[in-house]
C-alpha positions in Angstrom: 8.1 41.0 27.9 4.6 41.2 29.9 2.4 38.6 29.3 -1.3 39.6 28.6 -3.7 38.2 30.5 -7.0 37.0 29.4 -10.0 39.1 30.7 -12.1 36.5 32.8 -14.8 35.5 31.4 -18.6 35.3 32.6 -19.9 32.4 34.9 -21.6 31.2 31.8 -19.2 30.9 29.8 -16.7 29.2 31.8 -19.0 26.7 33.7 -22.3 26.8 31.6 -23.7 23.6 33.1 -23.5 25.1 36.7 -25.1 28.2 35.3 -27.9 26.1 33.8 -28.0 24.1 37.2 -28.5 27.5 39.3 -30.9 29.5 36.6 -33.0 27.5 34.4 -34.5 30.4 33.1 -31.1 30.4 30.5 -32.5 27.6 28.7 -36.1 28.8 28.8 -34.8 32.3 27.1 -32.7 30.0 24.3 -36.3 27.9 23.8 -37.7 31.3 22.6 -34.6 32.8 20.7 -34.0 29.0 18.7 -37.3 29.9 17.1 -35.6 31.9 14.9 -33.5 29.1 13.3 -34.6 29.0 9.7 -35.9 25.3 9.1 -35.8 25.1 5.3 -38.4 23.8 3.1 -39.1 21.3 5.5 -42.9 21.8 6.3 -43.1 22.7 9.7 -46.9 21.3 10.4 -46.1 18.1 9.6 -47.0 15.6 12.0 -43.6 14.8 13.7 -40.9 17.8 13.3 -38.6 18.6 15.7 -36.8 21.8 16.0 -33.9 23.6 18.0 -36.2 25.2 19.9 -38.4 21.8 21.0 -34.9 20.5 21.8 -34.1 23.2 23.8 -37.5 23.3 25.3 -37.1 19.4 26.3 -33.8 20.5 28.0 -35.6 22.4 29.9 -38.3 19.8 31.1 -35.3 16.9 31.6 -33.4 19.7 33.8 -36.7 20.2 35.7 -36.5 16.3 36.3 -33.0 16.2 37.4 -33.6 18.9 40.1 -36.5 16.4 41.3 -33.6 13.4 41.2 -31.2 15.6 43.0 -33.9 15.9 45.9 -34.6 19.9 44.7 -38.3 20.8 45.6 -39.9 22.1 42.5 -42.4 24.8 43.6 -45.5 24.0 41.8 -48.4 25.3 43.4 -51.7 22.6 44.3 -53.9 24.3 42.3 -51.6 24.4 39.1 -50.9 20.8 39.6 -54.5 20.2 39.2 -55.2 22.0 36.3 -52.2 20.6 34.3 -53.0 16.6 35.7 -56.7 17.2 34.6 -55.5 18.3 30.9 -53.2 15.1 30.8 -55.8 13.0 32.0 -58.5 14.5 29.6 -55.5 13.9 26.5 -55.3 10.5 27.5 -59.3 9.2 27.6 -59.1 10.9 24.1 -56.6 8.7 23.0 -57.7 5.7 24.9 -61.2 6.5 23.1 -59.5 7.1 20.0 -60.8 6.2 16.2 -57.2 5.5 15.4 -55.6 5.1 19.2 -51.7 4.2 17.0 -52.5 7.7 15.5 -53.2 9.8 18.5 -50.6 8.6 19.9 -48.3 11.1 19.1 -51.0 13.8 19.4 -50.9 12.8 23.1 -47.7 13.0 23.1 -47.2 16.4 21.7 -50.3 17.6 23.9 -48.7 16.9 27.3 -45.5 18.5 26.0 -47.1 21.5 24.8 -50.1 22.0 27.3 -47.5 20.9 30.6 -44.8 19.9 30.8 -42.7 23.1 28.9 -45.6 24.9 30.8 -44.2 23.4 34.1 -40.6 23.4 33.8 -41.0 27.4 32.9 -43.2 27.9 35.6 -40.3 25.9 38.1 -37.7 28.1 36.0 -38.7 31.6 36.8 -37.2 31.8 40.5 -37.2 35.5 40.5 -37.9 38.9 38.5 -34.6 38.3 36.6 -35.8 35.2 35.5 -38.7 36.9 34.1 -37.1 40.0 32.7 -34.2 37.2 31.2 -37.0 35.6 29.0 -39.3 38.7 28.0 -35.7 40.3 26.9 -35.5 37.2 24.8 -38.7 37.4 23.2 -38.0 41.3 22.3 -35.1 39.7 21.0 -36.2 37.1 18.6 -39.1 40.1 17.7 -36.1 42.8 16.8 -34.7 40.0 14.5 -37.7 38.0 12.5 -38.9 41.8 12.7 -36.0 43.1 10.8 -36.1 40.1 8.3 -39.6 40.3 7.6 -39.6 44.1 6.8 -36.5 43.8 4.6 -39.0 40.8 3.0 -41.5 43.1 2.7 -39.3 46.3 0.7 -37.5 44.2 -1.2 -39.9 41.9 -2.6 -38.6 39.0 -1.3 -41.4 37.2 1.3 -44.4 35.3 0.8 -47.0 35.7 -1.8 -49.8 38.1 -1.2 -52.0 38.8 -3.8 -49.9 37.9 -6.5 -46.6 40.0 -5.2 -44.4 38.6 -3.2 -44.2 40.9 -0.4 -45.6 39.1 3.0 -43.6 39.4 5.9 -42.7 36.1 7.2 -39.1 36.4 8.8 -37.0 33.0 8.3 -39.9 31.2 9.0 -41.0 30.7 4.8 -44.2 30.9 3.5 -45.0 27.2 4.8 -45.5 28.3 8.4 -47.1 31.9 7.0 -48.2 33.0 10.9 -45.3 32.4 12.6 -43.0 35.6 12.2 -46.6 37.9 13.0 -47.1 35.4 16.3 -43.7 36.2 17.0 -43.2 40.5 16.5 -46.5 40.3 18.5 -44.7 38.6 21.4 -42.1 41.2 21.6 -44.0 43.9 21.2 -46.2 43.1 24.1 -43.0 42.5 25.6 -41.4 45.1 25.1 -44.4 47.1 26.6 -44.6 45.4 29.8 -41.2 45.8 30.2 -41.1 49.9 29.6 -44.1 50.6 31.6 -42.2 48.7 35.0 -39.1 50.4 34.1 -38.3 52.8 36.8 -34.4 53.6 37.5 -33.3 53.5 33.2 -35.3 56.2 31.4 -33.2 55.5 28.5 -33.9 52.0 28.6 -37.5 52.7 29.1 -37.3 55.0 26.2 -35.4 52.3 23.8 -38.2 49.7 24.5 -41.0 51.9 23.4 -39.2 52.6 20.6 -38.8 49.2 19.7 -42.8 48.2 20.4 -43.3 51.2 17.7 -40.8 49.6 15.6 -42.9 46.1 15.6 -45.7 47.4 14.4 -44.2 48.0 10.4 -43.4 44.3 10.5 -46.8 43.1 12.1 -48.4 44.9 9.9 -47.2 43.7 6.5 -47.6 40.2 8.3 -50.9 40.6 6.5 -52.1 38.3 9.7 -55.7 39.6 11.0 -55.9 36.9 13.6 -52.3 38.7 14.9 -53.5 42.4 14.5 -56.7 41.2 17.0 -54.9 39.6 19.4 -52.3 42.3 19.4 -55.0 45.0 20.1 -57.0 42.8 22.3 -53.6 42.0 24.1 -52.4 45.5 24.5 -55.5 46.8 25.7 -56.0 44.6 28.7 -52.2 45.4 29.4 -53.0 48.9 29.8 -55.8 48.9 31.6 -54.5 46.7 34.5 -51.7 49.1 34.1 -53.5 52.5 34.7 -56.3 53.5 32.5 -54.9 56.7 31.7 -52.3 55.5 30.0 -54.6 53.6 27.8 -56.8 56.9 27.4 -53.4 59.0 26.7 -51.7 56.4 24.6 -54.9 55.8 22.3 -54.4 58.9 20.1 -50.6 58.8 19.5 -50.7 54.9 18.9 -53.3 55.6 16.1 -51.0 58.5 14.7 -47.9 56.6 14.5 -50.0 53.1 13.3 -51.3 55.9 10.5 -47.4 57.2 9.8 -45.5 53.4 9.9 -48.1 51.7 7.8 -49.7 54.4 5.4 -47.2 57.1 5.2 -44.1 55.2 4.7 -45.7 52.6 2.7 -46.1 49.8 4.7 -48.5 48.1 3.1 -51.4 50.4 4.1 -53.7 49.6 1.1 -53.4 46.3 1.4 -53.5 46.6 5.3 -56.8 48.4 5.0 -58.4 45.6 2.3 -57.1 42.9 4.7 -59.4 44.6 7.2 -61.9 44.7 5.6 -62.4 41.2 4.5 -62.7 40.2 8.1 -66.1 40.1 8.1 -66.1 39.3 4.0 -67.9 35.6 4.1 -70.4 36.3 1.5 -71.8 38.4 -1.7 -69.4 38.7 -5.3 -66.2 40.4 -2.7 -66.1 37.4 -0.1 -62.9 35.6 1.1 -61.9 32.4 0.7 -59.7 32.0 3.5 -62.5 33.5 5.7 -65.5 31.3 4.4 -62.8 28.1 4.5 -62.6 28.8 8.2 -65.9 29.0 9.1 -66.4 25.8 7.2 -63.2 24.1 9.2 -64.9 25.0 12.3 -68.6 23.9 11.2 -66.7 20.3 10.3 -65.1 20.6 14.0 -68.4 20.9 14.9 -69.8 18.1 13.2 -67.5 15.9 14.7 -68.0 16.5 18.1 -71.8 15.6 17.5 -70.2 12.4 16.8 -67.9 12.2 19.9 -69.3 14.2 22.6 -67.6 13.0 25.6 -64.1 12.5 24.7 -63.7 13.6 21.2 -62.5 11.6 18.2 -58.8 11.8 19.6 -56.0 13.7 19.0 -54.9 14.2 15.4 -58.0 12.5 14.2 -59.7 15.7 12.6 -57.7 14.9 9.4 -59.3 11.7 9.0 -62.6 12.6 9.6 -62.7 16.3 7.7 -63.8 14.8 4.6 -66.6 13.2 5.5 -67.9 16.1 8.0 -67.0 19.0 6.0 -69.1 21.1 3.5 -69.1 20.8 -0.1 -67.9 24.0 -0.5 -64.3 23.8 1.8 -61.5 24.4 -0.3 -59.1 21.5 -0.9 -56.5 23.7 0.4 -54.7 27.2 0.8 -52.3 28.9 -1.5 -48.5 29.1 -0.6 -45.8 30.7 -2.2 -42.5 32.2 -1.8 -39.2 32.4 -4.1 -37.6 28.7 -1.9 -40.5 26.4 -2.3 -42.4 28.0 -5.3 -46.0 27.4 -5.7 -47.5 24.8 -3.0 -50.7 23.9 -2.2 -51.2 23.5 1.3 -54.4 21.1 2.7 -56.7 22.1 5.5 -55.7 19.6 8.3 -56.9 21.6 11.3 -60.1 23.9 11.9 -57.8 26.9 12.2 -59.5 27.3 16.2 -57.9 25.6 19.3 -61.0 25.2 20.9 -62.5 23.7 18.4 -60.1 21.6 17.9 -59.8 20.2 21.1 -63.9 19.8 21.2 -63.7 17.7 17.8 -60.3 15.8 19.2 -61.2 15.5 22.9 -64.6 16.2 23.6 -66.2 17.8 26.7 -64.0 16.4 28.7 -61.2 17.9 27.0 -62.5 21.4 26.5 -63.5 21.3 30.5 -60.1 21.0 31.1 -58.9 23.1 28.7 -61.3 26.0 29.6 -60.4 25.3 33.2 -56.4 25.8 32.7 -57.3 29.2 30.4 -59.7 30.2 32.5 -57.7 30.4 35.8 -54.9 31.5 34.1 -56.6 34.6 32.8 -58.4 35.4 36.1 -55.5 34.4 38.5 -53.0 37.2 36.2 -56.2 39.7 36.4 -56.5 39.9 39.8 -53.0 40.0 41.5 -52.2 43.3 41.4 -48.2 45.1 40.9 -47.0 45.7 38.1 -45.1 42.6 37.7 -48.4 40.9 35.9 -48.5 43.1 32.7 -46.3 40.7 30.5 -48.0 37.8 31.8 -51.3 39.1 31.4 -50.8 40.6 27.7 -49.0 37.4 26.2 -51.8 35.0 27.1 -54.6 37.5 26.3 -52.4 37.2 22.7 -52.8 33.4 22.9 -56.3 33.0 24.1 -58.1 35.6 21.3 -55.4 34.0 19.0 -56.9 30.7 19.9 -60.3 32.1 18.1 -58.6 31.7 14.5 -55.3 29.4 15.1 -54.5 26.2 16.9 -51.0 24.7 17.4 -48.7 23.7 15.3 -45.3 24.8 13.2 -42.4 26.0 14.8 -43.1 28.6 17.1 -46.2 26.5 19.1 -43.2 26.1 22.0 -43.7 30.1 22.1 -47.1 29.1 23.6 -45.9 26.7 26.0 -43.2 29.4 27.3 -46.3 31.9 27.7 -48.7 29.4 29.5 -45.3 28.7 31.7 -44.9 32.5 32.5 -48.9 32.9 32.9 -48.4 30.1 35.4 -46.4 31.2 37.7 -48.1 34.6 37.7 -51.7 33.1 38.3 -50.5 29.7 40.5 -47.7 30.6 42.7 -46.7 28.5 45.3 -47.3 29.6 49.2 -43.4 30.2 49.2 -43.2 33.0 46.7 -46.5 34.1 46.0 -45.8 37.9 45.9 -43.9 36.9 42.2 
């Protein structure tokens, strides 16, 4: 009798530590696809909570290290190693200056691992365009499936509560971290994007990613997120003009038809789409919003804080201490959330919903120099190196900057922005070696 033989199996498979060893990138693709690992009722912005995708994230970083052990040069250009030592060194004389040093602690802490080190070890990670295409294809991934979720959340009656009915989008992710599926679809649709308009040899590929980015607009929309629809057009915009203009002028008219036909004509949510909208700019008079107005008031309290602390800020995660006594009498004790796991919660108001205010109220000028100095040649550095290589780059942290405007970090999927700042990074900062990356 003939004995079947097994079929070999892929490199990865059979020796996954020397496949980690020789791409990196592996892990930093699993970071963004272990987002998707539901967490439970556990509430996600609490102060310490560690998830797969952290884990995996910190993987990364201590894989980074080991090449550094091992005697492996880790290309990090001199600029970028300037602009992530001045945002450690701006964390630390906030925590050093501290109202409650013990307590900022772990705000320094989680700083440095969002704002470099993840940044960093991506950055080292992405050798070549694989690496890159490796980890955008995992973020279209993670997109197709919190999209999918969220959508089946949305016609069945089965996600978050929005006004009254229970049929927000919110993927696995649970009413408790309500912007973190929307955060997500946008990622992947920006993805997806960049990835058809470089396509060149596939047209079917090229034809399937479209196709997709059309898809994620049904679940982005009933995400019921502004801040996401904003940063999504913002995002998508700047993508297409570094692209070619024409696009941008050709695709305008089609991407308004089929944003008409997925939301409004199939149902998607297009009343309530439209009243979302329209309570954008809704902060006063008998038809204002409350979760508007309480955000202007969370970044008025910011504000008053910094008065307080100009130079370094109050320290990290001291803005919940000090709210109270900074905020107006008219901030809400907290926002409604509700889903069919954790029933009715209400959640408090422990951030000013605005990362730059945020890090003006926790680290002062000092911190918002370097801060503003990372974004800023970030932004500039993926602008002006041309090829088509850029577009992802440059989309994903238009998305986080403009997101930055009405969110801050925190929950779940705030390693996403550390994966983004990582791939912005090498984009902007390359090192004299491979600088046409």
């Amino acid at each position: 009798m003939a004995l079947a033989l097994p079929l070999p199996l892929p490199t990865a498979l059979r020796h996954p530590g020397r496949a980690l060893l020789s791409r990196p990138s592996l892990l930093a693709a699993a970071t963004v696809l272990l987002v998707c690992v539901p967490t439970g009722e556990e509430d996600v912005t609490a102060a310490v909570h560690v998830a797969p995708a952290d884990l995996a994230s910190m993987g990364l970083v201590a894989l980074t290290g080991l090449d550094l052990l091992r005697g492996r040069t880790v290309r990090i250009s001199r600029p970028a190693a300037v602009l992530f030592a001045a945002v450690v060194c701006a964390a630390a004389a906030a925590t050093v200056a501290s109202v409650d040093p013990s307590a900022s602690l772990t705000g320094f802490v989680r700083l440095v691992q969002v704002f470099v080190l993840v940044p960093v070890a991506v950055l080292a990670a992405l050798r070549d365009r694989t690496d890159l295409r490796l980890v955008l294809g995992a973020f279209v991934l993670a997109a197709l499936v919190e999209g999918g979720v969220g959508t089946d959340q949305y016609l069945t009656g089965t996600g978050a509560s929005y006004a009254g009915e229970p049929i927000r989008a919110v993927g696995t992710f649970g009413a408790l971290d309500i912007m973190a599926m929307s955060g997500v679809v946008s990622f992947g649709l920006i993805a997806a994007l960049a990835l058809a308009l470089t396509e060149r040899g596939n047209r079917r590929l090229r034809g399937a990613l479209l196709a997709v980015a059309a898809f994620l607009l049904v679940p982005l929309a009933v995400s019921f997120s502004r801040g996401s629809w904003i940063a999504t057009a913002v995002a998508v915009t700047v993508l297409l003009l570094k692209f070619d203009v024409r696009v941008l002028l050709r695709g305008v008219v089609p991407a308004l038809a089929a944003v008409v036909v997925l939301v409004g004509g199939l149902g998607a949510g297009g009343g309530g789409v439209a009243e979302r909208l329209g309570s954008i700019g809704s902060v006063s008079g008998g038809n204002e919003d409350h979760s508007v107005s309480d955000r202007y008031d969370l970044w008025a309290t910011a504000r008053s804080i910094w008065a307080d602390h100009p130079v370094t800020g109050a320290g990290p995660k001291s803005f919940p201490q000090l709210r109270d006594s900074h905020a107006p009498l008219r901030l809400s004790s907290g926002s409604d959330a509700a889903d069919a796991t954790i029933g009715f919660e209400r959640e408090p108001l422990l951030s000013p919903h605005n990362m730059y205010f945020l890090v003006l109220s926790e680290q002062g000028l000092v911190g918002i120099v370097a801060y503003g100095g990372l974004f800023l040649a970030l932004l500039l550095g993926c602008l002006r190196r041309p090829g088509p290589d850029g577009l992802a780059a440059v989309g994903l942290l238009c998305w986080i900057l403009v997101d930055f405007l009405y969110a801050d970090i925190g929950g779940t999927t705030t390693v996403l922005t550390s994966v983004i700042l990582g791939i912005a990074a090498r984009r902007a900062l390359p090192d004299q070696v491979d600088g046409t990356r």
